[in-house]
C-alpha positions as CSV (number, residue, x, y, z in Angstrom):
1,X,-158.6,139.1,9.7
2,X,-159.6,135.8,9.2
3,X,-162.5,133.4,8.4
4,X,-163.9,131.3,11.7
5,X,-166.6,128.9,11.7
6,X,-168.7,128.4,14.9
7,X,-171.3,126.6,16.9
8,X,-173.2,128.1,19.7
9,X,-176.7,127.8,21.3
10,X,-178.4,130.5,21.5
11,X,-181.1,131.9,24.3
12,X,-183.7,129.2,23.7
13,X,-181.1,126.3,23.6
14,X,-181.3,126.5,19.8
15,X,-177.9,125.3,17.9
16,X,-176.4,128.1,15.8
17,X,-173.7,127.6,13.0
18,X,-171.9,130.0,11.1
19,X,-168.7,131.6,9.9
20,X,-167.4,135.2,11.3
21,X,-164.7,137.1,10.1
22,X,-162.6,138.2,12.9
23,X,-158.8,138.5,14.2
24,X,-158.6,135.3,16.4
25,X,-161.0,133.1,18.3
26,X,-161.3,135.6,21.5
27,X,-162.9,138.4,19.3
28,X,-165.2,135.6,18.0
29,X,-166.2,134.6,21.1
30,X,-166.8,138.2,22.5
31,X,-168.4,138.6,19.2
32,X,-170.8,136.0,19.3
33,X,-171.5,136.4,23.7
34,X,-172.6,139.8,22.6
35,X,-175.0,138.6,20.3
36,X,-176.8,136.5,23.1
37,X,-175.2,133.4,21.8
38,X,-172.9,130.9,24.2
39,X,-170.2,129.5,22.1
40,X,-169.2,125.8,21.8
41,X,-166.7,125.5,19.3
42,X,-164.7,127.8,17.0
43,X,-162.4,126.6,14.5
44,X,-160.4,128.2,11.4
45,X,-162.9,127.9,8.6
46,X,-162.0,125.8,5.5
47,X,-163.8,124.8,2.9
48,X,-164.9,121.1,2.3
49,X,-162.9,119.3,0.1
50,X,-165.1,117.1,-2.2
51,X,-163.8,114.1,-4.5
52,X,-166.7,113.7,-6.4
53,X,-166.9,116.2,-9.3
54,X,-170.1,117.9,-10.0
55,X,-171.1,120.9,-12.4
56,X,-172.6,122.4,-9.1
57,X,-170.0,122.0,-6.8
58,X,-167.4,124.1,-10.0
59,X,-169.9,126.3,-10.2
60,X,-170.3,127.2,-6.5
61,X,-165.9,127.6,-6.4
62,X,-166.1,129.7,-9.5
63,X,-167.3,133.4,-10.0
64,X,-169.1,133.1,-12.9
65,X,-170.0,136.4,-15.7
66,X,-173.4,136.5,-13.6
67,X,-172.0,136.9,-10.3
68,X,-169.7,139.9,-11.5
69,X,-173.0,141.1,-12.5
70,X,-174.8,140.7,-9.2
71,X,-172.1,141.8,-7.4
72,X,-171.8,145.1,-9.2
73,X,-175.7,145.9,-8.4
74,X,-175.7,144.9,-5.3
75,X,-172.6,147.2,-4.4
76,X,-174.4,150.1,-5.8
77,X,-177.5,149.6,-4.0
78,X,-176.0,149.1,-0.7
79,X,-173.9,152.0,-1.4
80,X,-177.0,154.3,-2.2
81,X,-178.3,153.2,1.1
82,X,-175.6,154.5,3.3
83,X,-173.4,151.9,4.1
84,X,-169.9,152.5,3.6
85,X,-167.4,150.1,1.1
86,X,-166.7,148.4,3.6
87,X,-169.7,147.4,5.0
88,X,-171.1,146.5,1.9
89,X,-168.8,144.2,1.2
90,X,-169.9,142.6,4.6
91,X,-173.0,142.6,3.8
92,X,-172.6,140.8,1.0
93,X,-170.3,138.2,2.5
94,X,-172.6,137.5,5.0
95,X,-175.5,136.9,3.1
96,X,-174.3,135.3,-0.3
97,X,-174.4,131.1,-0.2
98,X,-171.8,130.9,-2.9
99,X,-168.7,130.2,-1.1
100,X,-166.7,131.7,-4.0
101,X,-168.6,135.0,-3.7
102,X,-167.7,135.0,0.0
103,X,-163.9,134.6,-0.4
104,X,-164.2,137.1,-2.7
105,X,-165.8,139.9,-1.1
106,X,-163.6,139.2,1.7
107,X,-160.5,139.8,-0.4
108,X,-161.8,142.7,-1.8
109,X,-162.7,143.6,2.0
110,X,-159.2,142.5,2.6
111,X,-157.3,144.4,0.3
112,X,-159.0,147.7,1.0
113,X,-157.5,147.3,4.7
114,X,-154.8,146.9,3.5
115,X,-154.2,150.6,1.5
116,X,-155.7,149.5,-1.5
117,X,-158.4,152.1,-3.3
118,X,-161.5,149.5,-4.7
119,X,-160.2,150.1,-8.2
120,X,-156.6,148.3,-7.1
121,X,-158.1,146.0,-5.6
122,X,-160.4,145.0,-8.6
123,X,-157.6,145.1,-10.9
124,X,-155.8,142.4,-9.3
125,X,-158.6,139.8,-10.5
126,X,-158.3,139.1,-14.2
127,X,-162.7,138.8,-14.4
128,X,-162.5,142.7,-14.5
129,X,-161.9,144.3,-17.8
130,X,-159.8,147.3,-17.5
131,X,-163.4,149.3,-18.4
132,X,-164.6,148.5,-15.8
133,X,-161.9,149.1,-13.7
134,X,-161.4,152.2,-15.4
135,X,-164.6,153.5,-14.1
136,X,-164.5,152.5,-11.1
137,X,-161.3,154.6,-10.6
138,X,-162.7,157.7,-12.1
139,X,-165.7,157.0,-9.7
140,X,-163.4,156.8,-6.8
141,X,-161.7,160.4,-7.8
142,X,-164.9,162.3,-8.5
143,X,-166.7,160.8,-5.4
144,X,-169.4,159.1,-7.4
145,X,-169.0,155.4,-7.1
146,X,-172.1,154.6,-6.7
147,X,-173.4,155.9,-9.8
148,X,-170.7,154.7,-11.4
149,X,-171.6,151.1,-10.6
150,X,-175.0,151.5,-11.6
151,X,-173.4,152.9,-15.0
152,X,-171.2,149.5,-15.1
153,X,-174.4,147.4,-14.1
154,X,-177.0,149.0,-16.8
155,X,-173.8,148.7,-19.4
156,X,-173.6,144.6,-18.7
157,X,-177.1,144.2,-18.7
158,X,-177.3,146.2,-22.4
159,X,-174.7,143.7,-23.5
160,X,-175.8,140.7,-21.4
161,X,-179.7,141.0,-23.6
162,X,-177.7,141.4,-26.8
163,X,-175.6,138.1,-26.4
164,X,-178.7,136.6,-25.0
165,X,-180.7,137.7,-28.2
166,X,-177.4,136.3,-30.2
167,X,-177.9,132.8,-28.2
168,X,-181.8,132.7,-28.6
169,X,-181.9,133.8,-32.3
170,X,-179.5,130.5,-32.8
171,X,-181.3,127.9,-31.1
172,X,-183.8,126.9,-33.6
173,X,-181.6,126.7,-36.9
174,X,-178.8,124.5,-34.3
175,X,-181.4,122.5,-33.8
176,X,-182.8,122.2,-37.6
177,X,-179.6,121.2,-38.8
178,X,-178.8,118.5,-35.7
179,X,-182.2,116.9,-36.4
180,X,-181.5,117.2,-40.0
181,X,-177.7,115.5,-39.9
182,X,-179.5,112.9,-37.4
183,X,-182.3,111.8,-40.3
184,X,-179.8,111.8,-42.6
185,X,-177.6,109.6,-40.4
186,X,-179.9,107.0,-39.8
187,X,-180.9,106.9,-43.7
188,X,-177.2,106.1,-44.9
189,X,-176.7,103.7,-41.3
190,X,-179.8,101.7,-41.5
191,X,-182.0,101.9,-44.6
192,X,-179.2,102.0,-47.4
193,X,-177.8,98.7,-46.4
194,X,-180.8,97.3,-46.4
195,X,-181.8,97.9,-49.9
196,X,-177.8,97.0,-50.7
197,X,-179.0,93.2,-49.6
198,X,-181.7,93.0,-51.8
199,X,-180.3,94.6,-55.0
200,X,-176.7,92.1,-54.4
201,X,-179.5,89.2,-54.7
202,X,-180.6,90.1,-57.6
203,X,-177.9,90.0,-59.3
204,X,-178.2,93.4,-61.4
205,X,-174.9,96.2,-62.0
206,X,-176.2,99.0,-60.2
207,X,-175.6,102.7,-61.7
208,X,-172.2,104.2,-61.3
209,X,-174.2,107.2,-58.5
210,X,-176.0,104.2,-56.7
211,X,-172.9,102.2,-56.5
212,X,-170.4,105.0,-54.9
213,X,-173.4,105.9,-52.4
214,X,-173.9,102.4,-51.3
215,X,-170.1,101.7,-50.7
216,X,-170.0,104.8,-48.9
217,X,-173.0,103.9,-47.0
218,X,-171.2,100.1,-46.1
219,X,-167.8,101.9,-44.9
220,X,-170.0,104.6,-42.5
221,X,-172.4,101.1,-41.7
222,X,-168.7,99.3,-41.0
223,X,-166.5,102.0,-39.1
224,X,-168.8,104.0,-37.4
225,X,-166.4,104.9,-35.5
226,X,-163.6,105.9,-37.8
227,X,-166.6,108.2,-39.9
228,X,-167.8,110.2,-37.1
229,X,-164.5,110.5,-36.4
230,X,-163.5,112.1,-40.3
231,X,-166.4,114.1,-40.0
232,X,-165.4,115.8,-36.7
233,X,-161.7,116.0,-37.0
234,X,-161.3,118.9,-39.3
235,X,-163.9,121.3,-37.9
236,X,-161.9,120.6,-34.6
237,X,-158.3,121.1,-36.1
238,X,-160.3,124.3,-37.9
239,X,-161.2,125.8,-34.7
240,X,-157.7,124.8,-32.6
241,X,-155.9,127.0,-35.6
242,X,-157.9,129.3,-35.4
243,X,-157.0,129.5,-31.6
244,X,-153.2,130.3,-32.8
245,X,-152.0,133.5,-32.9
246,X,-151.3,133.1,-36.3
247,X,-154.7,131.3,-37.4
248,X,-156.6,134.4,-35.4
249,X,-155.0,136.4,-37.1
250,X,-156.1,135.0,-40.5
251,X,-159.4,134.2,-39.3
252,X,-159.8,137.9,-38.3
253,X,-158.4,139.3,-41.5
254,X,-160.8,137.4,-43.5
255,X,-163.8,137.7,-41.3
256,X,-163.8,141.5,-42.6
257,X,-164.0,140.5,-45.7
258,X,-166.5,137.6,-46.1
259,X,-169.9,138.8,-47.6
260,X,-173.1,138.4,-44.6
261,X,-169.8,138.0,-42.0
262,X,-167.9,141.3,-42.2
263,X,-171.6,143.4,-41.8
264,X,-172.3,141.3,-38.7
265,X,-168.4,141.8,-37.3
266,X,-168.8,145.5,-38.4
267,X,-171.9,145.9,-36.9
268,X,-171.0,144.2,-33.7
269,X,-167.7,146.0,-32.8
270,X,-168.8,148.9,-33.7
271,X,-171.5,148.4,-31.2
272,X,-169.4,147.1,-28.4
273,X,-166.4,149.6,-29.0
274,X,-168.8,152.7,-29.0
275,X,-171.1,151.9,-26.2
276,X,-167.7,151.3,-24.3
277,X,-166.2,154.6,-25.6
278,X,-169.7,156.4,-24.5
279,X,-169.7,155.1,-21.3
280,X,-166.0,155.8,-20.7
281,X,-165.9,159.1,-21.8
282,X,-169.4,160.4,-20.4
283,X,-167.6,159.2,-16.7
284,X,-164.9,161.0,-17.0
285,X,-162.2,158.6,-18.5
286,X,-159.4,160.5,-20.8
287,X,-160.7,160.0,-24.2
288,X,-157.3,158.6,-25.2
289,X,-157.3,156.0,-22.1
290,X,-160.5,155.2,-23.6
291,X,-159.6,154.2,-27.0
292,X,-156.4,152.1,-25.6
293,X,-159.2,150.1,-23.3
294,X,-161.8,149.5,-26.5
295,X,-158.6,148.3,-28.1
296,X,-158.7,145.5,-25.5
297,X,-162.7,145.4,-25.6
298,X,-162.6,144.7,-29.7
299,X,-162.5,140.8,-30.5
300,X,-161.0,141.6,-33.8
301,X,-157.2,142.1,-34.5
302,X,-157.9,144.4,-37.2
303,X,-160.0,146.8,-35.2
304,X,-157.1,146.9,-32.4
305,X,-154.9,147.8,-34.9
306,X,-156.8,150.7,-35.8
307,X,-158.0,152.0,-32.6
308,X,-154.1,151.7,-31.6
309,X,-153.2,154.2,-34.6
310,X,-156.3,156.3,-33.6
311,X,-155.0,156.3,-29.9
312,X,-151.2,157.2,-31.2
313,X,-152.8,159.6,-33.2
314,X,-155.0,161.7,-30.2
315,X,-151.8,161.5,-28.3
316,X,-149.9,163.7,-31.3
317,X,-153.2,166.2,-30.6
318,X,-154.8,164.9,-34.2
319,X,-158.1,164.2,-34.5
320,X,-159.1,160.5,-34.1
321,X,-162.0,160.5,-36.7
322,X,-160.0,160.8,-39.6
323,X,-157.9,158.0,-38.7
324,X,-160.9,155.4,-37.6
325,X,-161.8,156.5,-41.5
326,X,-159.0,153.6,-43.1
327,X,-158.3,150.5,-42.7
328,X,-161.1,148.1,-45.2
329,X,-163.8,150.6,-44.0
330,X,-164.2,149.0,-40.8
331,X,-166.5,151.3,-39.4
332,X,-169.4,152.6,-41.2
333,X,-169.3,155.9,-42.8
334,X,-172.5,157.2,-40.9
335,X,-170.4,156.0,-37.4
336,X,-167.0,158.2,-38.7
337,X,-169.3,161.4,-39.6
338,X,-171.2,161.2,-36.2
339,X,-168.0,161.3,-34.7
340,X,-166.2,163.9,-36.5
341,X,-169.2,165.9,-34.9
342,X,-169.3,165.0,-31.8
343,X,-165.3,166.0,-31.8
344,X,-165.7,169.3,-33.1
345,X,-168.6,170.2,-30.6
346,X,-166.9,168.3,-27.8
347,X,-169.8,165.9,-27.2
348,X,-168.0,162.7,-28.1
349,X,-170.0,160.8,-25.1
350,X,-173.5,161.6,-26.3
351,X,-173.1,160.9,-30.4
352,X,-170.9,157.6,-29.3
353,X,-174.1,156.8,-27.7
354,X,-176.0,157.8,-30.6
355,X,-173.8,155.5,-32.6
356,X,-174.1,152.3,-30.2
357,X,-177.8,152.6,-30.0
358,X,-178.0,153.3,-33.9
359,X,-176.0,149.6,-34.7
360,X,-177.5,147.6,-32.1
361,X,-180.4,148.2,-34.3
362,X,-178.8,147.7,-37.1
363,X,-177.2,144.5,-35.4
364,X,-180.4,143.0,-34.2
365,X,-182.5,143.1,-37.4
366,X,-179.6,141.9,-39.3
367,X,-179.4,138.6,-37.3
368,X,-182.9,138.3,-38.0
369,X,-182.4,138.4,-41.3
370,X,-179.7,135.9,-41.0
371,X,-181.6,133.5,-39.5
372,X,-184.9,133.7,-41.7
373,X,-182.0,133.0,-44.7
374,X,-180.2,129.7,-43.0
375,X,-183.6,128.3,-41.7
376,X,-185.2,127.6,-45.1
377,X,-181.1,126.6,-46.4
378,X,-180.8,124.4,-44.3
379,X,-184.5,122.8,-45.2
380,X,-183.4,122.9,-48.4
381,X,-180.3,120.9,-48.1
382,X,-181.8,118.0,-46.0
383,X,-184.3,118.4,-48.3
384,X,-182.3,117.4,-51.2
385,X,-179.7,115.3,-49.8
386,X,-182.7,112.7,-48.2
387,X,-184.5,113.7,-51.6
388,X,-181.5,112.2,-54.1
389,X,-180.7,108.9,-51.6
390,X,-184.1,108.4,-51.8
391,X,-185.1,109.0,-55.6
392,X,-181.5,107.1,-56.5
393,X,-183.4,104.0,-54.6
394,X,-187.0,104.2,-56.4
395,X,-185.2,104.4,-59.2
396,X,-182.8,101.5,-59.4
397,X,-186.1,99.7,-57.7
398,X,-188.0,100.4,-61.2
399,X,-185.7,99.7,-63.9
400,X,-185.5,96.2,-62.0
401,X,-188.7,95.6,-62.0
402,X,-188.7,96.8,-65.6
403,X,-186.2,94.5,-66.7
404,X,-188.0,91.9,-64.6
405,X,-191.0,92.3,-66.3
């Protein structure tokens, strides 16, 4: 099967264009004759090549997080309807006007042809986490996939609100300290050297403070260039290390440690590891299978670590609440308990949802509590760096006019 675009006119002497998927131009043209159009021209379909970059045209080549999303609910609800896989994955290629979702769903559509089950052929794209491809399998076996999908789909939403809250819940104190680096900026760039002028023409020693803040003021005044760069190079180099395997690794090891940090990392994973786990396990997914794909879902090294052992451990028939137990006290006590419970009365499912629902609580006021702390630091700081330049200056500008006097 391949991709054809055509032009035809139909009944009323109207120009049609299009693209069909078919095995060769004949079938095209039968296709399109039986439609009660008369064909013109059919051609192998390619897509235009553009030189000119734009942030739409990538966008419109590239599945994005969004259109994963999309696709997901839309397979479900065309499944729900009747249609077969197959035809839903038409359906969609015929009516999405993102090229990339096209050649996607015609792979997909491809694939299955093929002798692949939906699950194989998902797992061959890297923008599907083994979760979801997990589910998707145990969908396929249990003859549920549709509500399967809907599971994924109400399961990326709860985590797509949650990031968005994250996002949203940054904005403002981003923006305080931009505006706040920006004042301060134009204070040291424009003002300072100003007042530097007048007090050199006066001829008076200026106070040790004044002095070191006006020479610093001259050099940022004199090499813009070479501050802004000082200032951005080692948050950059920070960030590339911490990129490294080995600077992850250290940024992960203390990020459980850090006071504010580790609550927010502990409350975080242990809200995106259980909702996984719930959703896993309550669709059927081994619970050991589950715990080796929240291994990949956890961001932290330390937590893989531990849900590895815990995963080792359910293999050797042990219980896996005693192990998720060690290890800093990565997951809350409360979590641990809930789930030594839900073990013993084989509901581990329900009380992992008990447990995601629980922290996301827990998650979301404690981000609000983070951000009514950093919005008045942050005042404060601008506050008293603007406040010293600018008291340093008065200052000098009275004992002058004292000695003048």
């Amino acid at each position: 099967m391949s991709l054809y675009s055509y032009t035809a006119v139909d009944a009323a002497s109207a120009i049609k264009k299009g693209v069909i998927d078919d095995a060769d131009r004949a079938s095209v043209a039968r296709r399109l004759m039986a439609q009660g159009l008369r064909p013109l021209e059919i051609k192998a379909h390619r897509e235009t090549k553009r030189f000119a970059f734009s942030l739409e045209s990538f966008r419109q080549n590239k599945l994005t997080r969004a259109d994963i999303e999309f696709f997901t609910t839309q397979i479900a609800m065309l499944l729900n309807a009747g249609l077969s896989l197959d035809a839903s994955l038409r359906t969609i290629k015929q009516n999405s006007q993102k090229p990339a979702m096209k050649n996607f769903a015609w792979e997909i559509e491809r694939k299955l042809k093929e002798g692949k089950s939906f699950s194989e052929a998902l797992a061959d794209h890297s923008m599907f986490s083994p979760m979801y491809v997990n589910i998707i399998r145990a969908g396929e076996e249990g003859g549920i996939l549709p509500a399967m999908l809907l599971k994924i789909s109400e399961y990326q939403k709860t985590f797509q609100e949650l990031g968005q809250f994250i996002v949203s819940a940054s904005i403002y104190p981003l923006i305080l300290l931009v505006v706040g680096l920006i004042a301060i900026g134009i204070l040291v760039t424009t003002i300072l050297p100003r007042f530097k002028v007048l007090f050199q023409g006066m001829g008076q020693r200026l106070p040790a403070n004044v002095e070191i803040m006006m020479s610093a003021a001259g050099f940022i005044t004199d090499h813009l260039f070479i501050s802004i760069l000082l200032l951005v190079a080692p948050p950059i180099a920070l960030v590339a290390y911490f990129r490294t395997e080995k600077g992850r690794r250290v940024f992960d090891e203390q990020a459980i440690r850090m006071w504010v940090i580790a609550d927010f990392v502990r409350d975080l994973e242990t809200t995106r590891i259980f909702r996984t786990l719930e959703v896993l396990v309550k669709n059927g997914v081994h619970l050991a299978t589950s715990l080796k794909i929240c291994s990949g879902v956890a961001s932290n090294i330390e937590y893989q670590r531990l849900l590895n052992k815990a995963t080792t451990a359910l293999k050797e028939g042990q219980a896996i609440a005693p192990k998720l137990r060690g290890g800093h006290e990565l997951f809350p006590a409360l979590a641990i308990d809930l789930l030594a419970i839900g073990e013993e009365s084989g509901s581990v499912g329900e009380v992992c949802g008990q447990i995601a629902s629980h922290y996301e609580k827990e998650l979301r006021e404690r981000i609000k509590r983070i951000v009514a702390l950093v919005e008045p630091v942050f005042i404060l700081l601008i506050a008293i760096v603007a406040g010293y330049v600018v008291i340093s200056m008065l200052s000098v500008i009275l004992s002058i006019n004292e000695i003048a006097g």
